[in-house]
N, C-alpha and C positions, 0 to 999 in steps of 0.2 A: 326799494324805498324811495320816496321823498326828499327832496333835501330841502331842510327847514334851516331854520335862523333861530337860537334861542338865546337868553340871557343867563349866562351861571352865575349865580347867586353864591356858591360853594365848591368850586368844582372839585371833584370826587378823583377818585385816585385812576381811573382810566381816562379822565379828560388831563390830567395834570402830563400824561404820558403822550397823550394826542397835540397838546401844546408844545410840549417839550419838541415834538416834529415840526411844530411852524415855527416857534421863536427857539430862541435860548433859554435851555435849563435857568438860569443865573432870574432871567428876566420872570417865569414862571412862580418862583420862589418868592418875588418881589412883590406880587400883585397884593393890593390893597384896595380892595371892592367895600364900597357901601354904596348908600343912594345916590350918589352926585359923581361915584367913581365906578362906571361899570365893565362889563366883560361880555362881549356878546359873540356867540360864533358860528359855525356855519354846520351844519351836523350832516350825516350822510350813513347809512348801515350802522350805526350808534360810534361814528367815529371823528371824531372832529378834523374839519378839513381847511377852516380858516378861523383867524379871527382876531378882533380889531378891541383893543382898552378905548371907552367913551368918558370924558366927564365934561358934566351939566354945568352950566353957573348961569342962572337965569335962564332968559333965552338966548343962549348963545352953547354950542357944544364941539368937542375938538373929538377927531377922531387919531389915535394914536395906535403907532405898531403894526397899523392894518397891515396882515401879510395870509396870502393863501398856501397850501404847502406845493411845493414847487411843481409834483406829477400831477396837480388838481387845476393847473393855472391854463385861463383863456380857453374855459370852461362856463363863463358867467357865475359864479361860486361869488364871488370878491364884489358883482357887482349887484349880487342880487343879497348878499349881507349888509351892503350900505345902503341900498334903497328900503329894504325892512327897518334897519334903526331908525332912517329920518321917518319912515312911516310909523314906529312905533314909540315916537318923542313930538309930538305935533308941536307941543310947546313952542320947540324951539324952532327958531327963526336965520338966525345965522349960524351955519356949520364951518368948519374948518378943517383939514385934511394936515396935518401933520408932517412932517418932512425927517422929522424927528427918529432913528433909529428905522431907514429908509435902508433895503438893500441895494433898490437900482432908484436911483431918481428920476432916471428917464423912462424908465417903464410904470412909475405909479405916478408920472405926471400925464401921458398918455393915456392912462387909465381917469386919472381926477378928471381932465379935459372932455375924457368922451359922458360922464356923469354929469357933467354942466360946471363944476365948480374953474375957475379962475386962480389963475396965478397969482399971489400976495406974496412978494420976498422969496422966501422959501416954501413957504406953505400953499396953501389952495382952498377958497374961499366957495362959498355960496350963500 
């Protein structure tokens, strides 16, 4: 199969389980999805293998949480998820990569760097 990039609008009781393998249970539980707060991930044999919380506010968008699960990593998984979102938000203009709930900082700044975004404080700009 494919590995596609999709948006969960709802996710269903085997994605909640597939999540649970990239983030924390705790964090899972927490999600609060609507139009301007979304969930977008990385799917592969119907199992999810990354994935990153978006919210909109105008044009401007923050990517949070981005994490792939760690046997699927430096795979391109993580970079071909973030390039679908900004391709599927044209709107926006200015993005932001999150530092926020970061397991290694040096490895998702290496990662933001090689996608084009810049360093801001903690964060990572484009």
């Amino acid at each position: 199969m494919k590995l596609t990039i999709i948006r969960l609008l709802a996710p269903e009781a085997q994605d909640k389980i597939d999540l649970g393998k990239i983030w924390s249970e705790n964090a899972v539980m927490q999600l609060d999805l609507s139009e301007n707060k979304r969930l977008y991930a990385a799917k592969f044999n119907d199992r999810l293998l990354g994935a990153v919380q978006v919210t909109l506010s105008g044009t401007q968008g923050v990517l949070t949480a981005l994490s792939v699960r760690e046997i699927t990593r430096r795979r391109g998984v993580g970079q071909y998820l973030v390039e679908e979102i900004l391709r599927d938000n044209p709107e926006i203009t200015h993005w932001k990569i999150s530092a926020h709930e970061v397991e290694n900082r040096d490895v998702l700044h290496a990662f933001a760097v090689a996608l084009g975004f810049r360093s801001q404080g903690q964060d990572w700009e484009k």
